[in-house]
Every structure is written in structure tokens, then in C-alpha cells.
KOLROMAR-730232 format. One record per residue: residue number from 0; residue in one letter; x, y, z of N, C-alpha, C in turn. Coordinates in pm, 1 decimal, decimal comma. Each point is the difference from the previous one (the first is absolute). Last residue first. Example, Ala and Ser with C-alpha at 12.3 -4.5 7.8 and 13.67 -1.06 7.14 Angstrom:
BEGIN
+-----+------+----------+----------+----------+----------+----------+----------+----------+----------+----------+
: pos : code :     n.c1 :     n.c2 :     n.c3 :    ca.c1 :    ca.c2 :    ca.c3 :     c.c1 :     c.c2 :     c.c3 :
+-----+------+----------+----------+----------+----------+----------+----------+----------+----------+----------+
:   1 :    S :   1285,0 :   -225,0 :    708,0 :     82,0 :    119,0 :      6,0 :    -77,0 :    109,0 :     73,0 :
:   0 :    A :     29,0 :   -572,0 :     -7,0 :    -89,0 :    119,0 :      0,0 :     90,0 :    120,0 :      0,0 :
+-----+------+----------+----------+----------+----------+----------+----------+----------+----------+----------+
//
This chain:
BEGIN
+-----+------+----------+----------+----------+----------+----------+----------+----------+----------+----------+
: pos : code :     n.c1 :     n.c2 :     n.c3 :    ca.c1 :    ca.c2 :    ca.c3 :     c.c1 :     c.c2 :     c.c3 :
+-----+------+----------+----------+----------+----------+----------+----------+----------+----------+----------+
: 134 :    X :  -1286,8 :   1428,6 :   1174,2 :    -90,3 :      2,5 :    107,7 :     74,6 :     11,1 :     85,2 :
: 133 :    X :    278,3 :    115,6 :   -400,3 :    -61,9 :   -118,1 :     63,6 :   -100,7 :     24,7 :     92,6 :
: 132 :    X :    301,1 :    177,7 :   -431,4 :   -103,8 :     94,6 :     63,9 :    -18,7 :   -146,3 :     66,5 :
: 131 :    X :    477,1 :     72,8 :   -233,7 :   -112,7 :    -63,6 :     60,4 :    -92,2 :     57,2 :     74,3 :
: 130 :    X :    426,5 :     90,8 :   -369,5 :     -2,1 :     64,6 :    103,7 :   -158,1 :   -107,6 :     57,9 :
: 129 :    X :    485,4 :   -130,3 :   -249,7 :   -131,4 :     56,1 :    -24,4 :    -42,9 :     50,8 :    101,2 :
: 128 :    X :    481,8 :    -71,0 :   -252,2 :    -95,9 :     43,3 :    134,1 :   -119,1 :     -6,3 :    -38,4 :
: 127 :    X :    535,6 :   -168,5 :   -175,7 :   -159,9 :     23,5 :    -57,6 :    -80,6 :     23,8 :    135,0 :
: 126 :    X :    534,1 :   -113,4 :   -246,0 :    -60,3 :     70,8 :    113,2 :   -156,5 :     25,4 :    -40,4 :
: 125 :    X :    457,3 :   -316,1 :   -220,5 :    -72,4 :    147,7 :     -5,9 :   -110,1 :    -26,2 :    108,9 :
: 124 :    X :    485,7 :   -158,6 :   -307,3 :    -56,6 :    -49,1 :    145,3 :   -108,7 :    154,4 :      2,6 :
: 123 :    X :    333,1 :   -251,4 :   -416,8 :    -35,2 :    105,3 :     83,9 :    -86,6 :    -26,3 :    108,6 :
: 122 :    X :     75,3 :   -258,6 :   -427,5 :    140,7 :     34,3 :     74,8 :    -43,1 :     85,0 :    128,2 :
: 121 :    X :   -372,8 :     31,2 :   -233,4 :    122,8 :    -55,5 :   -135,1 :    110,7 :     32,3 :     36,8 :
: 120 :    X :   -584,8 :     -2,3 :    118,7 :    149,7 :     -2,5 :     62,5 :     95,8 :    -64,5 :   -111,0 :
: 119 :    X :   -524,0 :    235,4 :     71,0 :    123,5 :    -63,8 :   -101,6 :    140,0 :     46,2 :     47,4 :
: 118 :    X :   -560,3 :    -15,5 :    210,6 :    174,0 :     73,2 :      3,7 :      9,4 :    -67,6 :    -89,8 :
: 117 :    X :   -498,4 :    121,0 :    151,4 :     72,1 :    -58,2 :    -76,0 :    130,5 :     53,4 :      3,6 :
: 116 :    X :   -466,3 :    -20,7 :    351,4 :    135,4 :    103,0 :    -24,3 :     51,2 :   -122,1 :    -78,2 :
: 115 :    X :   -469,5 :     78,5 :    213,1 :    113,8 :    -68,5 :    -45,4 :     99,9 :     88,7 :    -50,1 :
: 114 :    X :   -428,8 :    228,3 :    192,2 :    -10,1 :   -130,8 :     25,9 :    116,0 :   -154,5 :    -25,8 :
: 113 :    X :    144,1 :    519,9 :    152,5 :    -58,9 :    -89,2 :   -104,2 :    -35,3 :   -103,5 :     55,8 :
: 112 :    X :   -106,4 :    131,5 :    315,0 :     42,4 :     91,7 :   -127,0 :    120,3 :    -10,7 :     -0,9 :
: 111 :    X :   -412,9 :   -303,7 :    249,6 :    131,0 :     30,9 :    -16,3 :     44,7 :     49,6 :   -140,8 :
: 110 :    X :   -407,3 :   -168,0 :    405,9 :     22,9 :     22,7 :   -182,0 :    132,5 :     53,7 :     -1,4 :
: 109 :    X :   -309,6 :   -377,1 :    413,7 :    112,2 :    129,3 :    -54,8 :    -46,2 :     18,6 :   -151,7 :
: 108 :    X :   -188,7 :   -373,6 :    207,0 :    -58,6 :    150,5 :     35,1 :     93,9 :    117,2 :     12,3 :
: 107 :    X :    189,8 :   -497,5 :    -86,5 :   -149,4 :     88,7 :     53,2 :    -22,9 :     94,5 :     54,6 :
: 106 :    X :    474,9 :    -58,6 :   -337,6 :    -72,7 :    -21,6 :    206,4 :   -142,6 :      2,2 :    -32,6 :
: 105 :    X :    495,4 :     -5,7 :   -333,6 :   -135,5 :    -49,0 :     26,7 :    -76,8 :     18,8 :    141,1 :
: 104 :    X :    415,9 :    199,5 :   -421,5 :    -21,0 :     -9,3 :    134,8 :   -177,0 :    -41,4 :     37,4 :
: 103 :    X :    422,0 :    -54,2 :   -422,5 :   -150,7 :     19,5 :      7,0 :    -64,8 :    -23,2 :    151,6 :
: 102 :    X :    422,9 :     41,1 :   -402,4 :    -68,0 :    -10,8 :     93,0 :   -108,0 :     34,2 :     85,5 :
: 101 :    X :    270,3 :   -162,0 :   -444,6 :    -86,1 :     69,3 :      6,6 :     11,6 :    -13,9 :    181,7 :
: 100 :    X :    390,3 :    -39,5 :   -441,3 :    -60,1 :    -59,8 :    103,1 :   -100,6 :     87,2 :     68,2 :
:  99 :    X :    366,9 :   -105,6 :   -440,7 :   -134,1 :     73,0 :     46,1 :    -41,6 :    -65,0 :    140,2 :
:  98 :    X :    608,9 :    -47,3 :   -139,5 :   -205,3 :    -10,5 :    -56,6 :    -73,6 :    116,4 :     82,5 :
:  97 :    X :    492,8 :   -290,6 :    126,8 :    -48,3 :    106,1 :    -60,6 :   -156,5 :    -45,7 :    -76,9 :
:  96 :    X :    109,4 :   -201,5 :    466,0 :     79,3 :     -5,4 :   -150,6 :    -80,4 :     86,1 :    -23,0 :
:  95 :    X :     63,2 :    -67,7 :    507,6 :    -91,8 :    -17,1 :   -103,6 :     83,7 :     43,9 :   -108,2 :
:  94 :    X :    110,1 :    -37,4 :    514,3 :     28,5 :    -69,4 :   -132,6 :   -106,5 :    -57,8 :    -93,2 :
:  93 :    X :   -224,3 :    234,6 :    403,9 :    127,7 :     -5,2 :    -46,1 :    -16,4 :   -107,5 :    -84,1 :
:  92 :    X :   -368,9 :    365,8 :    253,1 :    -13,3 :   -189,0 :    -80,4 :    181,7 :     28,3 :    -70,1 :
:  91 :    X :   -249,3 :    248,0 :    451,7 :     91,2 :    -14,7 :   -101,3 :    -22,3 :   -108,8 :   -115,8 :
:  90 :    X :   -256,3 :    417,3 :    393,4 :     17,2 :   -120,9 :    -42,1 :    101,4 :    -68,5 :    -78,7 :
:  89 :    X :   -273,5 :    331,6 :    424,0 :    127,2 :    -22,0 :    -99,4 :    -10,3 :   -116,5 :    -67,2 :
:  88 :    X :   -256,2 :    191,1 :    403,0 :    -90,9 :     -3,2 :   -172,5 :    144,4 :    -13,2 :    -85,4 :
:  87 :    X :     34,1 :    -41,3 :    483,6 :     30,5 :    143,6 :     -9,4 :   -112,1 :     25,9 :   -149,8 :
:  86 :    X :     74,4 :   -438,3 :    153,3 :    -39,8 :     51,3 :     93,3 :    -33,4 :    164,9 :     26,8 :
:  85 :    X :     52,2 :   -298,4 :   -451,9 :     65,4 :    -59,6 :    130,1 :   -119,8 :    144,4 :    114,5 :
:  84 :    X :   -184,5 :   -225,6 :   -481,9 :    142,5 :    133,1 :     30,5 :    -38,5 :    -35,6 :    154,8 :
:  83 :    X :     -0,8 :   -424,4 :   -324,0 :   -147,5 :     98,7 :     73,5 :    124,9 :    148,3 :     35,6 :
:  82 :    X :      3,6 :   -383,5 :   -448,9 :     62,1 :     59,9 :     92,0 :   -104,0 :     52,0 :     87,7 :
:  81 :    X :     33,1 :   -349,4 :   -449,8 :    -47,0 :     52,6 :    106,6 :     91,0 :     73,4 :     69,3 :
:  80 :    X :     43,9 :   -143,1 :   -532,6 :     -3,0 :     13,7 :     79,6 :    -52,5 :     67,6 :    125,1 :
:  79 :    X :     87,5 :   -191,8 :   -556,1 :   -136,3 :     22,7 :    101,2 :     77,3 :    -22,8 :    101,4 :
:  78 :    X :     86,4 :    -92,8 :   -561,8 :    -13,2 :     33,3 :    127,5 :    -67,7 :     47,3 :    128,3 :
:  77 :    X :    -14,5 :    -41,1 :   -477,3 :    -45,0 :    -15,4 :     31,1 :     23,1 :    -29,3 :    146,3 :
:  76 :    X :    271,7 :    172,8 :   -343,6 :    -44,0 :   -124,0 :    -21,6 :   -105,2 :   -105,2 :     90,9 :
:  75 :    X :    196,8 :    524,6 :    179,5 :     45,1 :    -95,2 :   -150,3 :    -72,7 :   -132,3 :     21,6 :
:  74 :    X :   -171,9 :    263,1 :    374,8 :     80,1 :     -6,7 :   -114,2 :     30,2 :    -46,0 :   -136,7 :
:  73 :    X :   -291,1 :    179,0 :    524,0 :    -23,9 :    -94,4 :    -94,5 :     73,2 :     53,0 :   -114,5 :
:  72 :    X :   -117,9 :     36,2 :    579,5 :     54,6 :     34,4 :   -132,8 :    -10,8 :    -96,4 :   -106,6 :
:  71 :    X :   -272,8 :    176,9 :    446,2 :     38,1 :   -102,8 :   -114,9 :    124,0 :     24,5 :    -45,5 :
:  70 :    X :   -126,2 :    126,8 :    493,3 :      6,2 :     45,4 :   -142,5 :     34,7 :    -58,6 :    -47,5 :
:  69 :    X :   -264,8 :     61,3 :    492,9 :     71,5 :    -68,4 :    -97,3 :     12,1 :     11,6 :   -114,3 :
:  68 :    X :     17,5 :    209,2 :    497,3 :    -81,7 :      3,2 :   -130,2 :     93,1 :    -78,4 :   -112,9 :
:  67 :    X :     76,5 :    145,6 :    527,1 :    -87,4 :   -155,5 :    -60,8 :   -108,3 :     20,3 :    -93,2 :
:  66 :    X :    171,3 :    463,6 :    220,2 :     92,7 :   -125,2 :      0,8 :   -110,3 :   -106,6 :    -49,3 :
:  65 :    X :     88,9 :    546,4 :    -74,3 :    -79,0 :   -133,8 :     26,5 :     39,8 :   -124,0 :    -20,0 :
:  64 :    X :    238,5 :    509,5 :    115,1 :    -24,7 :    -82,0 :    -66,7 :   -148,9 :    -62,6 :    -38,7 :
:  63 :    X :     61,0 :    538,9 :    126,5 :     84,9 :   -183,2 :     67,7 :    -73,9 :    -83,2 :   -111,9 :
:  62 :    X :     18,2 :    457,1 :    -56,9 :     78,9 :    -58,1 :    -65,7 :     40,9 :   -105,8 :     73,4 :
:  61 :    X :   -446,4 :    277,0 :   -139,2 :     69,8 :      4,6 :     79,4 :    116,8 :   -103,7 :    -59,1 :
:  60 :    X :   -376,4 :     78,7 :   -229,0 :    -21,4 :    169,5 :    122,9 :    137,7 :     -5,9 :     85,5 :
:  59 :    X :   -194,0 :   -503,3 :   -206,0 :      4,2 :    125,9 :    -34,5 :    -39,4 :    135,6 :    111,9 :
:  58 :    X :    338,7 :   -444,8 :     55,0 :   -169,6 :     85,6 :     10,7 :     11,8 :     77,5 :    -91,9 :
:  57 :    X :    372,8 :   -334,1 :   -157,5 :    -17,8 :     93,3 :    104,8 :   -166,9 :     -0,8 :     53,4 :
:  56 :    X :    415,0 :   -362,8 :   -218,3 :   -187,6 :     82,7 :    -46,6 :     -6,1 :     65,1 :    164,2 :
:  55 :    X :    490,4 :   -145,0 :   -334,6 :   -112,0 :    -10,1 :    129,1 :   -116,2 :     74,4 :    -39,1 :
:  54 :    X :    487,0 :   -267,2 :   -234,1 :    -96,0 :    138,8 :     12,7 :    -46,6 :     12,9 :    129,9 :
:  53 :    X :    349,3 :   -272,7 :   -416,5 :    -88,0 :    -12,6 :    147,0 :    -53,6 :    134,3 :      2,4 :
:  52 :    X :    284,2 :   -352,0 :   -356,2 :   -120,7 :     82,0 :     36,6 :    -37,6 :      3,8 :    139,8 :
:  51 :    X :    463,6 :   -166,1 :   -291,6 :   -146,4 :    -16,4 :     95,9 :    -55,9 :    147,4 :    -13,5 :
:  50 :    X :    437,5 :   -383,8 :   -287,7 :    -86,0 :    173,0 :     18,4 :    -95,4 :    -79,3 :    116,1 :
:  49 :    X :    287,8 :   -317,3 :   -201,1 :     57,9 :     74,7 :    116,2 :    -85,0 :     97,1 :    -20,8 :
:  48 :    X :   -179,4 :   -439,7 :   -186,9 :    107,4 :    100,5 :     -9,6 :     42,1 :     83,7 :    125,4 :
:  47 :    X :   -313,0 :   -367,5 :    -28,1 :     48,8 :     -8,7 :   -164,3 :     75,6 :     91,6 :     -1,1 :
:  46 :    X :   -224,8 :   -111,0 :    413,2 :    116,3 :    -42,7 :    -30,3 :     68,7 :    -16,2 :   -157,5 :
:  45 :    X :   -514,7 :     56,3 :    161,1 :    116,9 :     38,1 :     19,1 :     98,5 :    -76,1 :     -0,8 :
:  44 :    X :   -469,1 :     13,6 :   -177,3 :    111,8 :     76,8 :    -86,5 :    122,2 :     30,4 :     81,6 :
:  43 :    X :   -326,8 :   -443,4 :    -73,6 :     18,0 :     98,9 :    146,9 :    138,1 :     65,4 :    -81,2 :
:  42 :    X :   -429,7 :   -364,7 :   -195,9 :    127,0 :     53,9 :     -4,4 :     48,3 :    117,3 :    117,7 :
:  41 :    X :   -335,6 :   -396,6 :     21,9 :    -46,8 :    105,8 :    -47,8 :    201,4 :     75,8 :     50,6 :
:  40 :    X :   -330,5 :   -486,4 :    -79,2 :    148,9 :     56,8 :     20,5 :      6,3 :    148,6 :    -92,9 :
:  39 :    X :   -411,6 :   -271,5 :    225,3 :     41,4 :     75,7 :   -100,2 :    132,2 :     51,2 :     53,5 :
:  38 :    X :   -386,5 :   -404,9 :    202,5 :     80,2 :    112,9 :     -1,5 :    100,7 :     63,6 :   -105,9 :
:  37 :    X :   -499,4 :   -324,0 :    163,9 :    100,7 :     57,0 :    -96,3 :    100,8 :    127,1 :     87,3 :
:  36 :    X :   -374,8 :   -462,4 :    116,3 :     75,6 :    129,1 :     37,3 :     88,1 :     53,5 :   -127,5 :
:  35 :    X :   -470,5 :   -296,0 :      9,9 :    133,3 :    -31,6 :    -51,1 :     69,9 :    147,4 :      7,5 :
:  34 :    X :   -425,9 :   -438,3 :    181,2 :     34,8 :    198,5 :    -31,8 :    116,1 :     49,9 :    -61,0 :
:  33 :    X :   -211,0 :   -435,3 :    156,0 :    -78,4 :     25,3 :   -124,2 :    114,8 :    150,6 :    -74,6 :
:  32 :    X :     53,1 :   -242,8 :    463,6 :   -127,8 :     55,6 :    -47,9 :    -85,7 :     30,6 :    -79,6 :
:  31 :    X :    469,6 :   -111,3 :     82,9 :   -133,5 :   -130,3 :     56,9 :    -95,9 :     80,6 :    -14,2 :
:  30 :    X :    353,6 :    220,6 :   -295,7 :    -64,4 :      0,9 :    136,5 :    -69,2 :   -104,6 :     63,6 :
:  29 :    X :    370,9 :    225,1 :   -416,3 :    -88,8 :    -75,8 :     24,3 :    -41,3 :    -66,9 :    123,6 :
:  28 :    X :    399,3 :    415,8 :   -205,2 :     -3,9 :   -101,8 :    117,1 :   -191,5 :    -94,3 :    -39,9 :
:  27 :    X :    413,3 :    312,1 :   -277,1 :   -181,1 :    -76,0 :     11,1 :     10,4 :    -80,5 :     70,5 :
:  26 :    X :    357,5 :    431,9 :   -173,4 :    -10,1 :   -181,7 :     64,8 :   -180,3 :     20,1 :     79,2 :
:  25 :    X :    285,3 :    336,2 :   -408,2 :   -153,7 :    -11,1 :     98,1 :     74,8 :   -160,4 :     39,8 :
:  24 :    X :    219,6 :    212,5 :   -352,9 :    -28,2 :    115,3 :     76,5 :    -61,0 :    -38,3 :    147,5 :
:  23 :    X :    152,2 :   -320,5 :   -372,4 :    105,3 :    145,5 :     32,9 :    -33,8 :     84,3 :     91,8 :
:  22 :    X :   -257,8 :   -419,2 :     99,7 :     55,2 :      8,2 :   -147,1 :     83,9 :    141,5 :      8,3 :
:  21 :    X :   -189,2 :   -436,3 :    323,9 :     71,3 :     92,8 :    -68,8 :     28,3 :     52,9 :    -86,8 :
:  20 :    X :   -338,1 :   -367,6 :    353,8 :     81,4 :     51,2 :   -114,8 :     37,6 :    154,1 :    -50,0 :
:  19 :    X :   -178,6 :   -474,0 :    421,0 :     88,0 :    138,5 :    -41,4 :      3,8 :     30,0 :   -189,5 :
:  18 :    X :   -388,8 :   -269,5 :    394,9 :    135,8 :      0,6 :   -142,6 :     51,0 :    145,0 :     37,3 :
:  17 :    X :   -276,1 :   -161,6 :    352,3 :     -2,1 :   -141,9 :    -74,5 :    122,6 :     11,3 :    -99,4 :
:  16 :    X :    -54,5 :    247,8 :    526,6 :     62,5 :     58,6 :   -130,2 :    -14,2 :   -147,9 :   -108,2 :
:  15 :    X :   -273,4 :    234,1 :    419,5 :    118,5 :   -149,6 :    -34,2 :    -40,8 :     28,3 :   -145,0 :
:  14 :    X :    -20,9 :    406,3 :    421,6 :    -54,1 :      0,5 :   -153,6 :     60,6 :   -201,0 :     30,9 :
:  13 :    X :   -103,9 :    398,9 :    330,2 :     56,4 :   -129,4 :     35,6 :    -39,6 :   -111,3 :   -137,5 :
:  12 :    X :   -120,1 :    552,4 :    -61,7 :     53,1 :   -109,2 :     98,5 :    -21,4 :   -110,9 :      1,6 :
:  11 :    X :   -120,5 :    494,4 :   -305,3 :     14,8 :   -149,2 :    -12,0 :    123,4 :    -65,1 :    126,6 :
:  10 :    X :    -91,1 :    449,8 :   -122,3 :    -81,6 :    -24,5 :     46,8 :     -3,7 :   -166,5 :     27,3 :
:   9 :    X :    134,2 :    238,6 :   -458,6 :     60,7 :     23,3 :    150,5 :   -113,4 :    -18,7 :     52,1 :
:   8 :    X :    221,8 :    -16,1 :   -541,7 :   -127,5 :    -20,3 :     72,9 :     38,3 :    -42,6 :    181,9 :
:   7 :    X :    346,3 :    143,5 :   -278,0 :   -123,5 :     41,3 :    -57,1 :   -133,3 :     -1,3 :     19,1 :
:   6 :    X :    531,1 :     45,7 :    213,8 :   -142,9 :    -72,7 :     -9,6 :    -72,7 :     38,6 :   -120,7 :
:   5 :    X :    514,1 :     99,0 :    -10,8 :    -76,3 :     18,2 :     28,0 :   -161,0 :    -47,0 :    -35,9 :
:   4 :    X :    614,5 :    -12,9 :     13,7 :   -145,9 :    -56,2 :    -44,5 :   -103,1 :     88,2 :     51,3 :
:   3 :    X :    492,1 :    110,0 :   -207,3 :    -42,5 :      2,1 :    113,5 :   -180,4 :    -69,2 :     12,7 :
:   2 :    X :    549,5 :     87,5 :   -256,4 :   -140,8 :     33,6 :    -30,0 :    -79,2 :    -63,3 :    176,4 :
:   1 :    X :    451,8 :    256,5 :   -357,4 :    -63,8 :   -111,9 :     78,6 :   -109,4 :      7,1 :     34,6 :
:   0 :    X :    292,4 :    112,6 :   -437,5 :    -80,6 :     52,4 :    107,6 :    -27,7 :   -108,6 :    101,9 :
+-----+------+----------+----------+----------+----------+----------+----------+----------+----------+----------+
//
């Protein structure tokens, strides 16, 4: 799998960096300050295979889209990927390997039916809609 970092602790500028250390998962940055940044090598389920998932989130009552909603996904072995649906509410996550994978559409002050949607892909490529109540 490959993989992809992400902050753990954010907010933090014009950092001087005293130590570094590493261990399988996490590099530990240490701070003139006392403070000590972390980031987590957090696995990314694409490119483990040729299947995808895509879809879109509609209104509800109606069948335009919504655009700039963001959906988790989350796989095999702990994986974890971002996407926002484009302009129309379309979205894709490609070359993903076979398995369980969850996804999971996020907005303030939206709710969305289903709240998640579980696939199992095995070789195959599959399709998922939700529908979005938004202000």
C-alpha cells in the first residue's frame, strides 16, 4: 500500500525543529518550545488495485447534484481516503483493491441518506448515491 502523511497536531507555524524521531508509524518533530509536532503515516487505499467506486450526492426532492462535499472512505487494513464531489456532486475514489470499504459523506449542517454506505469489492467496480438535506 502506499501511504500518505497526515498532521496530527495543526495550527503550529514558523516551528525550529531541536530533534527528530521515527518510528513505523509517527515522525516526532521536537520544538524550541518545548512542543513536539507529530505526524502519522496514515495508509491511502489507492492504488492497490484496479476496481473504483464512484457516485454522487444529490438534493433531496430533486436530482441536481451538490458540489463540495467531502467523503471519507475507509478500507482494508486501515486505510483512509479524501475526496470532495466535483461541481455537478460526482465523485470517484479509483484503483482500489479488493475488500470492505465504508463511505461516509461529511458537511455542517447537512444530514445525508444513508448516513454511510458499506461495499465489498472483489474485482469489480460499484456505484453509490446518497441523497443530502443542506440549509
Amino acid at each position: 500500500m502506499g501511504s500518505s502523511w497526515s498532521a496530527v497536531n495543526t495550527g503550529l507555524t514558523n516551528l525550529y525543529v531541536d530533534a527528530l524521531a521515527i518510528d513505523s508509524t509517527t515522525l516526532y518533530a521536537g520544538t524550541g518550545g518545548s512542543g513536539v509536532f507529530a505526524m502519522t503515516n496514515a495508509d491511502t487505499c489507492l492504488g492497490t488495485g484496479t476496481s473504483r467506486i464512484r457516485g454522487r450526492i444529490t438534493r433531496a426532492g430533486g436530482r441536481r447534484g451538490v458540489p463540495g462535499i467531502p467523503l471519507t472512505l475507509d478500507g482494508p487494513g486501515e486505510c483512509t481516503n479524501l475526496v470532495t464531489t466535483g461541481a455537478r456532486g460526482f465523485f470517484v475514489f479509483s484503483t482500489l483493491g479488493n475488500g470492505d470499504y465504508t463511505l461516509t459523506p461529511s458537511q455542517a449542517g447537512c444530514t445525508f441518506s444513508p448516513p454511510s454506505q458499506d461495499v465489498m469489492l472483489a474485482g469489480q467496480n460499484a456505484r453509490v448515491h446518497f441523497v443530502a438535506t443542506c440549509p
